[in-house]
C-alpha positions in Angstrom: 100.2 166.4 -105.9 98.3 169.5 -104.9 98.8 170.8 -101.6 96.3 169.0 -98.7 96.0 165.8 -100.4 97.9 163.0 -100.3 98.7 160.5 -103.8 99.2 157.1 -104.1 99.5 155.6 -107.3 96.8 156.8 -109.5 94.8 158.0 -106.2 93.9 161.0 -105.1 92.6 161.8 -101.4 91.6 165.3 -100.8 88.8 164.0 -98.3 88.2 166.1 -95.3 90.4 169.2 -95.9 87.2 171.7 -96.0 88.0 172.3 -99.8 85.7 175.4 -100.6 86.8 174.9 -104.6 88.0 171.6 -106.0 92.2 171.7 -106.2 94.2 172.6 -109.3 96.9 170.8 -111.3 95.8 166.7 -110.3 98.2 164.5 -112.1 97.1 163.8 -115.4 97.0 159.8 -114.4 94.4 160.5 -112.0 92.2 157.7 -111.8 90.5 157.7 -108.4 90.0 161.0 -106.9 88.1 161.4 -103.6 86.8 164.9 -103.0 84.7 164.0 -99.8 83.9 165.5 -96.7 84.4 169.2 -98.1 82.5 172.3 -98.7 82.7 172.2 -102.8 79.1 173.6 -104.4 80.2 173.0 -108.2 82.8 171.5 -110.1 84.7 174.3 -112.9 83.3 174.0 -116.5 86.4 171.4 -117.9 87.8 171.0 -114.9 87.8 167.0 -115.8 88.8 167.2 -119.1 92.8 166.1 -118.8 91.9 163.8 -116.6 91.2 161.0 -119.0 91.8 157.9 -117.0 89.5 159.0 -114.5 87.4 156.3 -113.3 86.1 157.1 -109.9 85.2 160.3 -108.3 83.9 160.6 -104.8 82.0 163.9 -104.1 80.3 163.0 -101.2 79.4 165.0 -98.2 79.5 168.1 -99.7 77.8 171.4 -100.3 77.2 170.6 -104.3 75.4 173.6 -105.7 74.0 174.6 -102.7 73.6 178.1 -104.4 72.5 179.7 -106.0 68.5 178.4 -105.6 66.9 177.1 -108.6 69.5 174.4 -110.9 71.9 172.7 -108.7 73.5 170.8 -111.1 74.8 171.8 -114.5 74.2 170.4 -117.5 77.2 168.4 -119.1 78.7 168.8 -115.8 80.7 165.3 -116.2 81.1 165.3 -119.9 84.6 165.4 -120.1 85.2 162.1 -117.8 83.9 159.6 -120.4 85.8 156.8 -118.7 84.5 157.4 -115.2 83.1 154.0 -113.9 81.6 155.2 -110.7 80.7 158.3 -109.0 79.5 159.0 -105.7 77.0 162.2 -105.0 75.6 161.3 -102.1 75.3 163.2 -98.5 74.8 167.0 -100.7 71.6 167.8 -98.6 71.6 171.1 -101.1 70.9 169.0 -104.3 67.5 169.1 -105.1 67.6 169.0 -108.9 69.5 166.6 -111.6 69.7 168.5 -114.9 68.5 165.9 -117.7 71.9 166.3 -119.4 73.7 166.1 -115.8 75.0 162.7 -117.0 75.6 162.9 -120.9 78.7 161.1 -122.0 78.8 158.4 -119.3 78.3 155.3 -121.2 80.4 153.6 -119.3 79.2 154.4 -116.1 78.5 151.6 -113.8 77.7 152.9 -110.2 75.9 155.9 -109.2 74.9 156.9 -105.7 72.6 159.6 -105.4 71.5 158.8 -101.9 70.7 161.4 -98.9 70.4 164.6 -100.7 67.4 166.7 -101.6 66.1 164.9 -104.4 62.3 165.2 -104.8 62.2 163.9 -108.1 64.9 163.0 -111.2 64.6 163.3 -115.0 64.2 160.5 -116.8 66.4 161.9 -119.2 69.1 161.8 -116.7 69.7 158.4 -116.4 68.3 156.9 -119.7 71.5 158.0 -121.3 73.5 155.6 -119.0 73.7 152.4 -120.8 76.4 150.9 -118.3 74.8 151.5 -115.1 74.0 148.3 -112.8 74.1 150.4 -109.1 72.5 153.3 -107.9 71.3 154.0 -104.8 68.9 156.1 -103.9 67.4 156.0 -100.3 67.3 159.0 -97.7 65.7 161.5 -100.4 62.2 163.0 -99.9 60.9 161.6 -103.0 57.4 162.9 -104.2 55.8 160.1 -105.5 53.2 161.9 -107.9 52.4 161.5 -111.2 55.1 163.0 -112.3 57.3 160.0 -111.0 55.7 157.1 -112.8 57.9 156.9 -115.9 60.9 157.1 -113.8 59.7 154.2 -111.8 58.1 152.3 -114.6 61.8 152.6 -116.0 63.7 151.8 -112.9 61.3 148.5 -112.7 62.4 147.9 -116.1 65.8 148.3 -115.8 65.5 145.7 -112.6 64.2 143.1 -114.9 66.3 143.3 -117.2 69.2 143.5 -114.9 68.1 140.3 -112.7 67.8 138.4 -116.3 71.5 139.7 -117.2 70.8 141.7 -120.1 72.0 145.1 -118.4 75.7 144.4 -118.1 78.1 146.1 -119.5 80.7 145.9 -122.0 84.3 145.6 -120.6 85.7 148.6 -119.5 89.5 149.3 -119.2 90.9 148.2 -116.1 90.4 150.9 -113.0 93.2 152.0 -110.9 93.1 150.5 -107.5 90.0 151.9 -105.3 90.6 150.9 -102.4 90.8 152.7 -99.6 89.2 155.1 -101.6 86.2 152.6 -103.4 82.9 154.6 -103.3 80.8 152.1 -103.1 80.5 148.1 -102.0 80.4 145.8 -105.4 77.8 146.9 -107.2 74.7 144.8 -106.9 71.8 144.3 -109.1 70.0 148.1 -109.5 68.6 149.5 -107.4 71.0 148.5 -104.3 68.9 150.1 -101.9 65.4 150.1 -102.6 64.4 149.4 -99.4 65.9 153.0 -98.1 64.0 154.7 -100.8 61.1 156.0 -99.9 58.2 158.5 -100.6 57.8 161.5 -98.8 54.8 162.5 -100.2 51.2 163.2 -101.1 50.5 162.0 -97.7 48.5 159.0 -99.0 51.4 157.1 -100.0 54.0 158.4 -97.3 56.5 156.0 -96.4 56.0 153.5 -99.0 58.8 151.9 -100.7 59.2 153.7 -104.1 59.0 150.0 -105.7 56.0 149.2 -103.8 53.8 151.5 -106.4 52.9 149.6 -109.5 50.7 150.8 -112.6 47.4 151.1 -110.3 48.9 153.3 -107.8 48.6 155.8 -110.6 45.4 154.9 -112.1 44.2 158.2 -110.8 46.3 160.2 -113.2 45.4 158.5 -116.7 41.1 159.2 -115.6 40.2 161.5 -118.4 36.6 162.7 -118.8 34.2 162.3 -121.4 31.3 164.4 -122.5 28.6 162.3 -120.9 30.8 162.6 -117.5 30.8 166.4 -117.9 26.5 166.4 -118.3 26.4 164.4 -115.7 28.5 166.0 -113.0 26.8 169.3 -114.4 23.1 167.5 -113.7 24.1 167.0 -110.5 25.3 169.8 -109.2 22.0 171.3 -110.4 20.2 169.0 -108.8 21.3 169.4 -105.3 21.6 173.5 -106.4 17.9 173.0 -106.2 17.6 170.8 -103.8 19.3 173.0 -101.4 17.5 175.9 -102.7 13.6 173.8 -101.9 15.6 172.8 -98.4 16.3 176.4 -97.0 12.4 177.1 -98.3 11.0 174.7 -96.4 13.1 175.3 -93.0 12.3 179.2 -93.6 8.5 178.0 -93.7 9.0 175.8 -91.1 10.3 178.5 -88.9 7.4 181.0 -89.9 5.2 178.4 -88.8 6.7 177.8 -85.4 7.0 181.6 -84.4 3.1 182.3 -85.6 2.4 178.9 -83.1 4.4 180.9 -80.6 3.1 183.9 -80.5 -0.9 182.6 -80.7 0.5 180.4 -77.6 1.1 183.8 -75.7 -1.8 185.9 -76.7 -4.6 182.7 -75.7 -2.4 182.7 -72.0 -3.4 186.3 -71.7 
């Protein structure tokens, strides 16, 4: 058992030890190892790979990829734990940005918590490749809800469908070692689990509003293309009131030439 955690069975608690780098040498049997309440930014390229019963890593509350600024998480960063069932990244106020392949290899994934980090928006990509999944949370990110988000949501409304009719669970997966204390999240529920939390940060217009409160008109505005005839006629009017303004300032400037001229022959008849 490496040194500042404590094993139990096929668990692993390294919670709260201010871990700057995740610890070396876990038992190969590891099959519930909590990481949270550290300082870790990144998990080691194969640093999962001989831990093949893995089933349920807990990395939250930590510093994940805080730097360096730009990709926070790498791609294939879980590859190696094909068996992991659930996986907690919530509480990383640094991570911003999901690489599309972030998740590649999890088919068996069935819990995902993403909640109260930095996320402004997720590839589609991302989670598409996740067959298994029936929770994920969400909530406490400043989501952008542009057009840019509408085929994740149009795919997260999907998924709910299909989940509350029963068609999104997944095959039996080898039994997990026991999770409890160390159990990253409640039993999952259908997905989202907390789409009341999750909200839009922004444009301003939509502020506040439940990400599953926007449906396929909410983003009417971003399918409006233009055709010729819209072109001539939003060229025809600015040319219109281009001369309109142009006959305007003539007439106040005429008007004004007028009133002075008044003025003037007032003053001259008073002498």
């Amino acid at each position: 058992c490496p040194v500042l955690c404590t094993c139990r069975g096929q668990a692993v608690d390294c919670s709260g030890q201010r871990l700057f780098s995740v610890p070396p040498e876990l038992p190969l049997d590891t099959g519930n190892l909590s990481l949270a309440h550290n300082r870790i930014a990144s998990i080691p390229p194969g640093y999962l790979a001989c831990y093949g019963q893995l089933r349920a890593l807990d990395l939250r509350n930590n510093s994940l990829a805080a730097l360096p600024a730009g990709l926070l998480v790498a791609a294939d960063m879980f590859l190696e734990a094909s068996g992991l069932l659930r996986l907690d990244l919530s509480h990383n106020p640094g991570l911003r940005r999901v690489h599309p392949h972030a998740f590649r290899g999890l088919a068996q994934l069935r819990e995902l918590d993403l909640s109260y980090g930095g996320l402004s928006a997720i590839s589609l990509d991302a989670l598409e490749g996740l067959p298994g999944l029936v929770g994920l949370r969400l909530g406490g990110n400043p989501w952008v809800c542009g057009c840019a988000m509408e085929p994740f949501l149009k795919w997260l409304r999907g998924r709910i469908q299909r989940c509350a009719s029963g068609r999104c669970r997944p095959a039996p997966a080898p039994p997990a070692p026991a999770l409890t204390p160390l159990s990253l999240m409640d039993a999952a529920l259908p997905l989202p689990t907390d789409s009341q939390l999750a909200e839009c940060r922004a444009p301003p217009e939509v502020a506040g509003a439940p990400l599953l409160s926007l449906t396929e008109e909410s983003f009417q505005a971003c399918h409006l293309t233009l055709t010729l005839d819209d072109y001539l006629f939003i060229a025809f009017v600015g040319f219109v009131v281009s001369i309109a303004s142009v006959a305007t300032n003539f007439l106040l400037g005429i008007t004004a030439n007028c009133c002075h001229r008044w003025s003037k022959a007032s003053e001259d008849e008073d002498i």
